[in-house]
C-alpha positions as CSV (number, residue, x, y, z in Angstrom):
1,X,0.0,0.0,0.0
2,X,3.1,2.2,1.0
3,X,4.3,1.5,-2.7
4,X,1.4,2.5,-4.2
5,X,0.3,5.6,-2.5
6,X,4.1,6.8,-3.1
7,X,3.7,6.2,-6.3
8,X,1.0,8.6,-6.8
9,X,2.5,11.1,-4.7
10,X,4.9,11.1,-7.1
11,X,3.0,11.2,-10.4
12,X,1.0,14.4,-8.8
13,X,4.6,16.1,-8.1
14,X,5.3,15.5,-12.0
15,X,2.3,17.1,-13.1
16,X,3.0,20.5,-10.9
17,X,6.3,20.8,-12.8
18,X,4.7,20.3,-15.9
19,X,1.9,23.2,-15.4
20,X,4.6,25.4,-14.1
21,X,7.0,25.0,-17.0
22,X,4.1,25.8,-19.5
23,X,3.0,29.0,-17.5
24,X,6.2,30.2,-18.0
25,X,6.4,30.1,-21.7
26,X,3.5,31.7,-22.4
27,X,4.5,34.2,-20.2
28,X,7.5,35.0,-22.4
29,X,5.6,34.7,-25.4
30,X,2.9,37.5,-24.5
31,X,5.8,39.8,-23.4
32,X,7.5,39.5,-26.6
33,X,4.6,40.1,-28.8
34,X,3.6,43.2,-26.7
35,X,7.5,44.5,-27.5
36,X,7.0,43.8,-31.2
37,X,3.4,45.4,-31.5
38,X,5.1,48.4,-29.6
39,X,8.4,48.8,-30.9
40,X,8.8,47.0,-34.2
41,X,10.6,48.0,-37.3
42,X,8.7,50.4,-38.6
43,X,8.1,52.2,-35.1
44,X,11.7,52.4,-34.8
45,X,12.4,52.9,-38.5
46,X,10.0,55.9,-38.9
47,X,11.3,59.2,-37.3
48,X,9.8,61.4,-35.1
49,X,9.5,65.2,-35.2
50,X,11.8,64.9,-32.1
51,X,14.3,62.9,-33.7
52,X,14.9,65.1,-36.5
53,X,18.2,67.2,-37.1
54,X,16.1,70.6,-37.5
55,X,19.0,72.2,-38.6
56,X,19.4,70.0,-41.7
57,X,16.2,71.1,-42.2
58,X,16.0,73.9,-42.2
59,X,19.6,74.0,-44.4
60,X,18.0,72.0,-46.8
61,X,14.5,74.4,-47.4
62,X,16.7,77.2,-47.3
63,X,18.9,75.9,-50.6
64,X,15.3,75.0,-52.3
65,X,14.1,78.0,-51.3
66,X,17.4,80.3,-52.8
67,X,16.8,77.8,-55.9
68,X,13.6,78.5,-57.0
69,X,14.1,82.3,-56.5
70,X,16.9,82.2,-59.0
71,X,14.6,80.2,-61.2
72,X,11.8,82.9,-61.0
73,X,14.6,85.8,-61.7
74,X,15.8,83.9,-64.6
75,X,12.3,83.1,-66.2
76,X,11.5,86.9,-65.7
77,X,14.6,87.7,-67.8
78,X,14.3,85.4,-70.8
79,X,11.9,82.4,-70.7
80,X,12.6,80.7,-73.5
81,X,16.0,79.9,-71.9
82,X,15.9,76.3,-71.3
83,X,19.0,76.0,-69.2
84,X,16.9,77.8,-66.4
85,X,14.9,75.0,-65.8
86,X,18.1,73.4,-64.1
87,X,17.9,75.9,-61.1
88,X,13.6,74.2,-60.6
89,X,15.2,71.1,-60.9
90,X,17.6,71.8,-58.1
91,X,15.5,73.1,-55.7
92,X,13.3,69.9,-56.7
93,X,16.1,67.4,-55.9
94,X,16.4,69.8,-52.0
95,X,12.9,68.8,-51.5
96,X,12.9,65.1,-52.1
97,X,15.8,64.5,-49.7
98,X,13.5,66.7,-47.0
99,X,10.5,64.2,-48.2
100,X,13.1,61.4,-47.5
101,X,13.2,62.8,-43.5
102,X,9.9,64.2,-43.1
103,X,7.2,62.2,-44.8
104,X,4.5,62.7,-42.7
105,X,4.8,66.7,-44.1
106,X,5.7,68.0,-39.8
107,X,8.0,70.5,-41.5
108,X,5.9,71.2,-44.8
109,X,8.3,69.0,-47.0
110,X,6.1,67.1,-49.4
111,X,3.6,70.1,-49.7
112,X,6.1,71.9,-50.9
113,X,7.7,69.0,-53.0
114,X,4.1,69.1,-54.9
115,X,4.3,72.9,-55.7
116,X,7.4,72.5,-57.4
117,X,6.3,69.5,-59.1
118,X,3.5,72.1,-60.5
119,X,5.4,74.5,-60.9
120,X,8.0,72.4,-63.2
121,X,4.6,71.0,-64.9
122,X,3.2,74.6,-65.6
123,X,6.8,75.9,-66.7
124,X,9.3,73.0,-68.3
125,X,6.5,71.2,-69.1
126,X,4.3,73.1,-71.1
127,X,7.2,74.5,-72.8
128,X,8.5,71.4,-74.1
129,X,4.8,70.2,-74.5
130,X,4.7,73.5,-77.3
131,X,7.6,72.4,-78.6
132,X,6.9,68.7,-79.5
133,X,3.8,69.8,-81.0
134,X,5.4,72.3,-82.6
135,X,8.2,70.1,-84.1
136,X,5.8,67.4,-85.6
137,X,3.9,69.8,-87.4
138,X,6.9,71.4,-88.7
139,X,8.4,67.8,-89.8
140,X,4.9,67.2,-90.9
141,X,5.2,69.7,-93.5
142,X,8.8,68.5,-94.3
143,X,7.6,65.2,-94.9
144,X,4.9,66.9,-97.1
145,X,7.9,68.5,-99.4
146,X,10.0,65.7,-99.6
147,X,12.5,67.0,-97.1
148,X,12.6,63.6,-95.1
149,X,16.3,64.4,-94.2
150,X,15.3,67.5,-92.0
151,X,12.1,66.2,-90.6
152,X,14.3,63.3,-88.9
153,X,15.8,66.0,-86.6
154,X,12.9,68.0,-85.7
155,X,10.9,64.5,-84.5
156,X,13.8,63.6,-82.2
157,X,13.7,66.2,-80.9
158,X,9.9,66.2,-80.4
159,X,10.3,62.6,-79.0
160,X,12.7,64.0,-76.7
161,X,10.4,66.4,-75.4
162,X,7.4,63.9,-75.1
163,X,9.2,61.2,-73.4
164,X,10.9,63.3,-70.8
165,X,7.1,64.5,-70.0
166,X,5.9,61.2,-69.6
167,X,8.9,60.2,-67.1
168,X,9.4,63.1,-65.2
169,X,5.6,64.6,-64.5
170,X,3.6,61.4,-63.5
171,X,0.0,62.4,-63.4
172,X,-0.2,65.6,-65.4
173,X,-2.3,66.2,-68.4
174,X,1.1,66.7,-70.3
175,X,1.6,63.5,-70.3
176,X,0.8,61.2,-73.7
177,X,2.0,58.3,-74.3
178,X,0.1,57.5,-77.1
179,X,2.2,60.7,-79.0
180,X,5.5,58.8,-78.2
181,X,4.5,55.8,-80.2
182,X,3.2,57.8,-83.0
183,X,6.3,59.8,-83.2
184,X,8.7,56.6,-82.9
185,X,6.9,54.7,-85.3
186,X,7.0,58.1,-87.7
187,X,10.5,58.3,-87.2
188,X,11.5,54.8,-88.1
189,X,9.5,55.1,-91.4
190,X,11.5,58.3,-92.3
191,X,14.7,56.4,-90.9
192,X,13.5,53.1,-93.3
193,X,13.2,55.7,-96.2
194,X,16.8,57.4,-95.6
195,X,18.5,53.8,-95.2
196,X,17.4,52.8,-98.0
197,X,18.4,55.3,-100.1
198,X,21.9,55.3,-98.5
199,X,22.1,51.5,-99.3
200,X,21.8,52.2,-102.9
201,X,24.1,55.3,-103.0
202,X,26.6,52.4,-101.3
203,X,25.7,50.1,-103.9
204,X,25.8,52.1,-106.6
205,X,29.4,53.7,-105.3
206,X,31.0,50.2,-105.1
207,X,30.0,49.2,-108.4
208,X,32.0,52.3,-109.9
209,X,34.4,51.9,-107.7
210,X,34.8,48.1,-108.3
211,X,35.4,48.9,-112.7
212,X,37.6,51.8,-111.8
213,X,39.9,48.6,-109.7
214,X,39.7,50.4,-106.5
215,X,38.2,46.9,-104.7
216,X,39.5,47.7,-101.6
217,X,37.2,51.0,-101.2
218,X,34.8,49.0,-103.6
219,X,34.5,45.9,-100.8
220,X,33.9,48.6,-97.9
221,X,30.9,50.2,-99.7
222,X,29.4,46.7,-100.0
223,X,30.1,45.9,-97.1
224,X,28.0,49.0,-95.1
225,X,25.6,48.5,-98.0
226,X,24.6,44.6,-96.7
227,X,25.3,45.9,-93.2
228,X,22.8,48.8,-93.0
229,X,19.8,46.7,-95.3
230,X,20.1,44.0,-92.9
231,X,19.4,46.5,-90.4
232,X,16.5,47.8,-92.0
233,X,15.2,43.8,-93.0
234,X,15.9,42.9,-89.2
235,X,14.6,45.5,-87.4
236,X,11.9,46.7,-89.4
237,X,10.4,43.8,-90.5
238,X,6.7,45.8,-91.5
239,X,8.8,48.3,-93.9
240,X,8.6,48.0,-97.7
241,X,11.9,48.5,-97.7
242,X,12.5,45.2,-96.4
243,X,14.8,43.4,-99.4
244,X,16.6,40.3,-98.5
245,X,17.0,39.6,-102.0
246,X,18.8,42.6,-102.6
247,X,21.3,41.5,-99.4
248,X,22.1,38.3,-101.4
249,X,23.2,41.2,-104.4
250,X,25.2,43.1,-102.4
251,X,26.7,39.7,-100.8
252,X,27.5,38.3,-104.5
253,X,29.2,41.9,-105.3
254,X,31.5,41.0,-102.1
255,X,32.1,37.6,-103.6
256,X,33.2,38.7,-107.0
257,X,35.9,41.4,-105.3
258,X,37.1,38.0,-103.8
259,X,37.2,36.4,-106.9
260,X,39.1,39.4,-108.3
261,X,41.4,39.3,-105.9
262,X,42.2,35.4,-106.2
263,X,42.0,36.0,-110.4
264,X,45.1,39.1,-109.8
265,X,46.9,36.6,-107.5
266,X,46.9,33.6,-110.3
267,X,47.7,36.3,-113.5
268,X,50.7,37.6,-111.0
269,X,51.9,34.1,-110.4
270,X,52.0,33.2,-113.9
271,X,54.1,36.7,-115.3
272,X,56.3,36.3,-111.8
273,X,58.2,33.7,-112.5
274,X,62.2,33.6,-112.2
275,X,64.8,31.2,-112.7
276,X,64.6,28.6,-110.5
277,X,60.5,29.5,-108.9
278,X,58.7,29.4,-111.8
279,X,57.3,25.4,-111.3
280,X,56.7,26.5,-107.9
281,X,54.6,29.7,-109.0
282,X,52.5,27.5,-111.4
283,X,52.0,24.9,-108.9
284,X,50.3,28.1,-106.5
285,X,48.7,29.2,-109.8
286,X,47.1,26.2,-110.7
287,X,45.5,25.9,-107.0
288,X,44.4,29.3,-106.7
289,X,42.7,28.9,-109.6
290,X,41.1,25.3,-108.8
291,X,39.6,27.1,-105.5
292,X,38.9,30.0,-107.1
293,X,36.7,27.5,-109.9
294,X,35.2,26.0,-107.3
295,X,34.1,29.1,-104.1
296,X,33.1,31.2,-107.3
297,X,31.8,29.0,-110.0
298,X,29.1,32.0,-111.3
299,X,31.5,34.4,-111.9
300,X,33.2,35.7,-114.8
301,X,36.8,34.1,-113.4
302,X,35.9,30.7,-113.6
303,X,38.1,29.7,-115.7
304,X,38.4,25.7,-116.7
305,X,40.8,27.1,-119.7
306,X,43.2,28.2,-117.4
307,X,43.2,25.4,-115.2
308,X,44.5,23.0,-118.3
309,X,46.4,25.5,-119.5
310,X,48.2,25.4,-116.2
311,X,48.5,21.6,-115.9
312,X,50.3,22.1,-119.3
313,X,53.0,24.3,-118.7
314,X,53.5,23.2,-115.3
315,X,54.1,19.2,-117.0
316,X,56.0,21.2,-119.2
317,X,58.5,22.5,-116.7
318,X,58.3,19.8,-114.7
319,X,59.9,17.3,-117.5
320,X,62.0,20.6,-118.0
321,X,63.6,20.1,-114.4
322,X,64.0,16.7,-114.7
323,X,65.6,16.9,-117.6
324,X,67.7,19.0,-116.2
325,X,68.5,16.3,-113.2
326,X,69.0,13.8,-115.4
327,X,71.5,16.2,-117.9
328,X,73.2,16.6,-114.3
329,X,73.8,12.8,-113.7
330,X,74.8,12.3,-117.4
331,X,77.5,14.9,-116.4
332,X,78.4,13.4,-113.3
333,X,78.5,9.4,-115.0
334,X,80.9,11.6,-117.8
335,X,83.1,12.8,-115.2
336,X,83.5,9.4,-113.9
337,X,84.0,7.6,-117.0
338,X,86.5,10.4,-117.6
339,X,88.1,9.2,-114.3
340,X,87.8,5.6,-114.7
341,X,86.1,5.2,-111.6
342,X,84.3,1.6,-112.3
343,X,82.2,1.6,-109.0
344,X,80.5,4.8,-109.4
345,X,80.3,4.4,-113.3
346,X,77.7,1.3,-112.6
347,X,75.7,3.1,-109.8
348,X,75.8,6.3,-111.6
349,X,74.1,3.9,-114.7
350,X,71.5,2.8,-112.7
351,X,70.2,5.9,-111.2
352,X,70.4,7.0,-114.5
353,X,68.5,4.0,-115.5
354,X,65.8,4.2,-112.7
355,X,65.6,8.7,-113.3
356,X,64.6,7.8,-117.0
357,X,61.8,5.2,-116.3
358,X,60.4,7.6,-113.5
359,X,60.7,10.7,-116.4
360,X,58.9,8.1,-119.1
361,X,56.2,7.2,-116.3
362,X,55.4,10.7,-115.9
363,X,56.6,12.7,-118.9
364,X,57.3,12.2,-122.8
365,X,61.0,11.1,-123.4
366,X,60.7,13.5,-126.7
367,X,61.0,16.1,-123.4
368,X,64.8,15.2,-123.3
369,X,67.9,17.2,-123.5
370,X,69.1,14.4,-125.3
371,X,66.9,12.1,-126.9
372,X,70.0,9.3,-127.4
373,X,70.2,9.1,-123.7
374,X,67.9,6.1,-122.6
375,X,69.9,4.5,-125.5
376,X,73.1,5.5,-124.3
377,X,72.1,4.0,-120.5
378,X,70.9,0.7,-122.4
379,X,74.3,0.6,-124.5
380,X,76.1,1.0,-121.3
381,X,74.4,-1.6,-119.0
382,X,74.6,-4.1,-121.9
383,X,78.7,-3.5,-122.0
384,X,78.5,-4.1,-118.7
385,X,81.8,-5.8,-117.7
386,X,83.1,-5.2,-121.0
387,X,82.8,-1.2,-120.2
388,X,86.8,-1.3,-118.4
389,X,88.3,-3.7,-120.9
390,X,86.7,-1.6,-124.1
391,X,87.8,1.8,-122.3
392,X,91.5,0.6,-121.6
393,X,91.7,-0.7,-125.2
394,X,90.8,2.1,-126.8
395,X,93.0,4.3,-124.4
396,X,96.0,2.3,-125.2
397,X,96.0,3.3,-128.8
398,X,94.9,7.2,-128.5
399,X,97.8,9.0,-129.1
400,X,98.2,13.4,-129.0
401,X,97.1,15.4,-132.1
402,X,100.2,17.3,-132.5
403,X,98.4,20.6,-132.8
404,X,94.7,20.0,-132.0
405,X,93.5,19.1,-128.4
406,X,92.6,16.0,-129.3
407,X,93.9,12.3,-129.3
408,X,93.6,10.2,-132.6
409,X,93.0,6.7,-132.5
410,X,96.6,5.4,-133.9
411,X,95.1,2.3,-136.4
412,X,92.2,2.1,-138.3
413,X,89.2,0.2,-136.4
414,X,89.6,-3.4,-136.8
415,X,87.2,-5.9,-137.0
416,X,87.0,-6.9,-133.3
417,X,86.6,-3.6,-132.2
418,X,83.8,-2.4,-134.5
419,X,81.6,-5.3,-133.3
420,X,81.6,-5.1,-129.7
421,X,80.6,-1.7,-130.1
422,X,78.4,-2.1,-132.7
423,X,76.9,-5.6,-132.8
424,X,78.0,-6.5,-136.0
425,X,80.5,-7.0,-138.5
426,X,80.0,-6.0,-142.1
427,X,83.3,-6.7,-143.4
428,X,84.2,-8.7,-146.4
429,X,87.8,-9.3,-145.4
430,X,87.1,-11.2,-142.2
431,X,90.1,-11.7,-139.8
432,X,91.8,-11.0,-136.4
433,X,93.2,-7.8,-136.3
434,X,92.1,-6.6,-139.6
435,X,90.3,-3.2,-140.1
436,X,86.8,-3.3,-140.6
437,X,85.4,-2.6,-144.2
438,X,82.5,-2.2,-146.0
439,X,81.1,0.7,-143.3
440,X,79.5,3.6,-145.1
441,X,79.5,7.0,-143.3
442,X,76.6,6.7,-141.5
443,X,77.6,3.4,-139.3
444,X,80.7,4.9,-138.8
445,X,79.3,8.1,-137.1
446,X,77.1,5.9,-134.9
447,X,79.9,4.0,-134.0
448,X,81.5,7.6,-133.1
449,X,78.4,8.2,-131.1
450,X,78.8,4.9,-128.9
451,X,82.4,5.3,-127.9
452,X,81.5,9.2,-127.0
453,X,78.7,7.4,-124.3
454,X,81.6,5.0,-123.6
455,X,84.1,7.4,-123.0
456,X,82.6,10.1,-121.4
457,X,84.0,12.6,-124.3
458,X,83.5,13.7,-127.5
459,X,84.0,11.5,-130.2
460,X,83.9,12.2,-134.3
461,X,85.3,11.4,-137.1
462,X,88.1,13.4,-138.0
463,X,88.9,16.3,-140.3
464,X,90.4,16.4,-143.3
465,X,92.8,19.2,-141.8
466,X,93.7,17.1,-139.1
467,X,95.5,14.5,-141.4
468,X,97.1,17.0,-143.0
469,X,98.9,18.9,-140.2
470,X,100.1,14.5,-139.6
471,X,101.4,14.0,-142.7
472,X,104.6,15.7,-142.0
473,X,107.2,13.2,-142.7
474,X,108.5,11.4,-146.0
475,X,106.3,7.8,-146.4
476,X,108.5,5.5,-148.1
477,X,106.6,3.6,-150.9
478,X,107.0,-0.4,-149.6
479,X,105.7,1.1,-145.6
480,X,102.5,2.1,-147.2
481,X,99.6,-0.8,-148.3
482,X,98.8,0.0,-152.0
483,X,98.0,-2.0,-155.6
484,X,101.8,-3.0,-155.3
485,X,102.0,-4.5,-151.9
486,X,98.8,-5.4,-150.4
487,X,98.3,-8.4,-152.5
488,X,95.0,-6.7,-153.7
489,X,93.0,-7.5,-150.0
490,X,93.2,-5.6,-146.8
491,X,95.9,-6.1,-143.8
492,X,96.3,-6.3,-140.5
493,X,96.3,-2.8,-138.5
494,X,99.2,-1.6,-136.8
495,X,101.7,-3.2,-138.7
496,X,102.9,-1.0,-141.3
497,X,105.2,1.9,-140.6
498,X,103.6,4.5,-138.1
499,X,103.7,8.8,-139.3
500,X,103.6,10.4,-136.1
501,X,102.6,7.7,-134.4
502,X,99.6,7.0,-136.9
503,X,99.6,3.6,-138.7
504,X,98.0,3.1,-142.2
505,X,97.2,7.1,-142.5
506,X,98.0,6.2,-146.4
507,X,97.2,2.7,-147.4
508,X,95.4,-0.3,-146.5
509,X,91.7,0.6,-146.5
510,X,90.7,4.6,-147.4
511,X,89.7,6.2,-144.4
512,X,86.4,8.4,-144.0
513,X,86.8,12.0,-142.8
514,X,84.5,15.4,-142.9
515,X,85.2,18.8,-144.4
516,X,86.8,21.5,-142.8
517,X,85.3,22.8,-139.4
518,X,81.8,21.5,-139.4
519,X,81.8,21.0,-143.5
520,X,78.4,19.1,-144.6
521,X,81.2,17.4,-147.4
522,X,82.6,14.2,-146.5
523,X,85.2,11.6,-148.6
524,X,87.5,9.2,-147.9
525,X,91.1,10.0,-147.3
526,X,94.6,8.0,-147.7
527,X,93.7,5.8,-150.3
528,X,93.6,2.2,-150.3
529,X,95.2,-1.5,-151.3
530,X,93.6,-0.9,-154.9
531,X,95.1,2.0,-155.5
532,X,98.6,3.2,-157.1
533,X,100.8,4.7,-154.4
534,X,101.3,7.6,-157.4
535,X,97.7,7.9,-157.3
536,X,97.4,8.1,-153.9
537,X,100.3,11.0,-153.6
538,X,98.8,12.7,-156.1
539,X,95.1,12.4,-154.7
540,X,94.5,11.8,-151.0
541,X,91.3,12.7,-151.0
542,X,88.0,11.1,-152.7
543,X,84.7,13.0,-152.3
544,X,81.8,10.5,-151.9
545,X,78.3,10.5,-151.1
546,X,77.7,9.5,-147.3
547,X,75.6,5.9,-148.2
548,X,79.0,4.8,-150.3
549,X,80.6,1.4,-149.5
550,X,83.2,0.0,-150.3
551,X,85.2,-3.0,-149.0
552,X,88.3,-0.4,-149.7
553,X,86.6,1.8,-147.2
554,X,87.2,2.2,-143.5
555,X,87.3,4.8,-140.5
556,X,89.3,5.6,-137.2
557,X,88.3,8.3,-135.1
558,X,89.6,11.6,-132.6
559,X,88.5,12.0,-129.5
560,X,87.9,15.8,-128.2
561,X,90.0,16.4,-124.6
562,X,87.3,19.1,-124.1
């Protein structure tokens, strides 16, 4: 029982606590709503006559006092001054701070503020209320004459007027918004007109300044031209002067200046082209005026002619410097024959070899400098390893012209010789170490041509002044092969008595030779084994046509130290 009853003395202390703890919360609470209803923000916000600085005050209406008198002297002297109006203004601005600290009017402030506002209203306002209604009419009557460019300024400056009515004197009769729009919508319509016309002046100016060449000036006219009627198409969209067709005009004006431009820049290419830049020049050339074919294809400088014409000269100069590579490594494989230096004779062949098929690939081989030369690098790969032993034969048997700088091959060319050069071996008189016969002038020539690839030099046959200045000494009759001694057939070379050096200059087979220094003429010199030696003393020289054979007639050669 003990338990129990404290147990409900205890649950009745609880509830006490509770009751008190509530009491005092609400008790707080009322207390702080009282303070807020009392002294809340805009109780301690708004100020009191007491807790005004009177002396600002009074500071304050003094200045918009001293304001507006100097406004009132001023109007009295000359009222259409406008720059008066700034002294009403000022007083005005005095009285909207004192409104700021006295709103409920204690000191008189916002009564005051009002009678300046009328004041401003009945002054300012009705003067610039005259003189926007004054300036419309005026630009009305403009407009009437056609004078659109002086009507613009008078309704700006009506707008002007209107619209600092409407935002300045709230409320007053002044006030017409309704004017505002008309003017603004006025003035963009006179503005529309004027644009326009200045984008044709702009258009028509470029043009005559794009024929006179003067694109630079020409491009900046177009370009206001498209800048301004874009304006106009963009902004007032309701305006018959709208003319996006016209833009795309003006835009294809701009386009064909560029073309210009690019079509000057190709012509310049093509005339500026020095030694050593003019492949590089067409190669710009040709794609300036691809791109300029393709950006500008509606223009008068598309020009598909051009383009091939181009590709022509610039395959043209192309095979031109190639040809000149490949004359350069013809020079170089010279020089080395020249030298003897085996090695970089059979490379320098087969660059040569591998230059020519790249120049046939690409270009025509009639393009050459020389037209012999893919023959020449065939001759000279089929020699092969014959190329030293054939050089160092022939060398061993050159001896010095005594007054030409030249060597002359010292025996007639025999048999052996004339085939592995040629191919072939026409003679009639076959034999080891005899001199070929039967040649005509022709083969011999080409055989000329073959030992100059071989040697690296210039080789011919020889003038006849050349065996003359040789045949200096006395040739005794039985040291020459004639009717009397060569049993009627051709000899061996090398064997007979030497003149200078020279074997068989008289004798043995008749030699061919050329006329005098580049002479078309062309015979056969020294006589033969079928002639008598008298005969042959008396007449060295035969003149023949160039197809003659004969198995009397033979060759040797000179070969040119320069």
């Amino acid at each position: 029982m003990r338990i129990k009853g404290g147990r409900d003395l205890s649950s009745g202390q609880n509830l006490f606590w509770l009751a008190w703890v509530v009491f005092l919360v609400a008790t707080v609470f009322l207390i702080l709503l009282v303070y807020l209803g009392l002294a809340g923000p805009r109780g301690i916000e708004k100020p009191k006559s007491w807790e005004v600085d009177e002396s600002s005050v009074i500071e304050w209406m003094a200045k918009s006092v001293e304001a507006e008198r100097a406004f009132e002297r001023e109007w009295k002297k000359d009222a259409a001054n406008p720059e008066m109006f700034l002294l009403l203004e000022e007083a005005l601005s005095y009285q909207f701070k004192l409104r700021a600290i006295d709103p409920d009017d204690v000191f008189g402030s916002v009564t005051r503020l009002n009678y300046l506002l009328r004041r401003l209203e009945n002054t300012k306002g009705k003067v610039l209320y005259s003189q926007a209604r004054t300036h419309a009419e005026k630009a009305a009557e403009l407009v009437a004459r056609g004078d659109t460019l002086s009507a613009v300024p008078l309704l700006e400056e009506a707008l002007s007027a209107q619209e600092w009515i409407n935002s300045q004197l709230h409320g007053s009769s002044l006030v017409d918004l309704n004017e505002v729009a008309r003017i603004r919508k006025w003035l963009q319509s006179l503005k529309t007109v004027d644009a326009a016309a200045q984008v044709d002046r702009y258009a028509e100016d470029g043009k005559v300044a794009y024929a006179a060449g003067d694109w630079d000036y020409a491009e900046q006219l177009f370009e206001r031209a498209v800048v301004l009627q874009e304006s106009i198409n963009l902004n007032m969209p309701e305006s018959s002067h709208v003319r996006w067709r016209f833009v795309q005009e003006l835009k294809g004006h701009l386009r064909r200046i560029e073309a210009a431009r690019m079509n000057f820049r190709v012509e310049e290419l093509i005339s500026a082209s020095p030694e050593g830049s003019r492949t590089d020049n067409l190669d710009r050339a040709l794609n300036l005026q691809l791109l300029l074919n393709e950006r500008f294809p509606n223009t008068e400088f598309n020009n598909p002619n051009r383009v091939e014409e181009l590709r022509h000269k610039l395959a043209s100069d192309l095979s031109e410097a190639n040809a000149a590579l490949l004359q350069e490594q013809t020079e170089k494989l010279n020089s080395y024959l020249r030298q003897k230096d085996w090695p970089s004779v059979r490379l320098a062949v087969l660059e040569l070899e591998g230059a020519l098929k790249n120049f046939e690939t690409r270009f025509s081989l009639t393009l050459l400098p020389d037209p012999a030369l893919k023959k020449r690098v065939e001759w000279l790969i089929d020699l092969d390893d014959r190329l030293e032993k054939l050089v160092n034969h022939i060398d061993s048997r050159l001896v010095n012209h005594p007054t030409e700088d030249m060597q002359i091959f010292s025996t007639e060319v025999d048999q052996s010789l004339f085939e592995t050069v040629m191919g072939v071996n026409p003679s009639r008189w076959i034999g080891e170490g005899y001199p070929v016969d039967s040649v005509g002038f022709d083969q011999a020539s080409e055989f000329c041509v073959r030992l100059s690839w071989t040697l690296g030099r210039e080789v011919k046959l020889p003038e006849l002044r050349w065996f003359s200045v040789i045949d200096e000494t006395e040739v005794r009759e039985e040291a020459v092969w004639f009717i009397g001694t060569s049993e009627f057939k051709s000899q061996p070379v090398g064997v007979s008595q030497p003149n200078n050096g020279i074997y068989d200059l008289y004798g043995n087979l008749a030699e061919w030779v050329t006329g005098n220094d580049g002479s078309s003429d062309v015979g056969l010199f020294g006589g033969s084994g079928a002639d008598a030696w008298d005969q042959i003393q008396e007449s060295p020289v035969n003149w023949v046509a160039p197809n003659f054979r004969s198995r009397w007639a033979g060759f040797r050669f000179c070969v040119l130290n320069h």
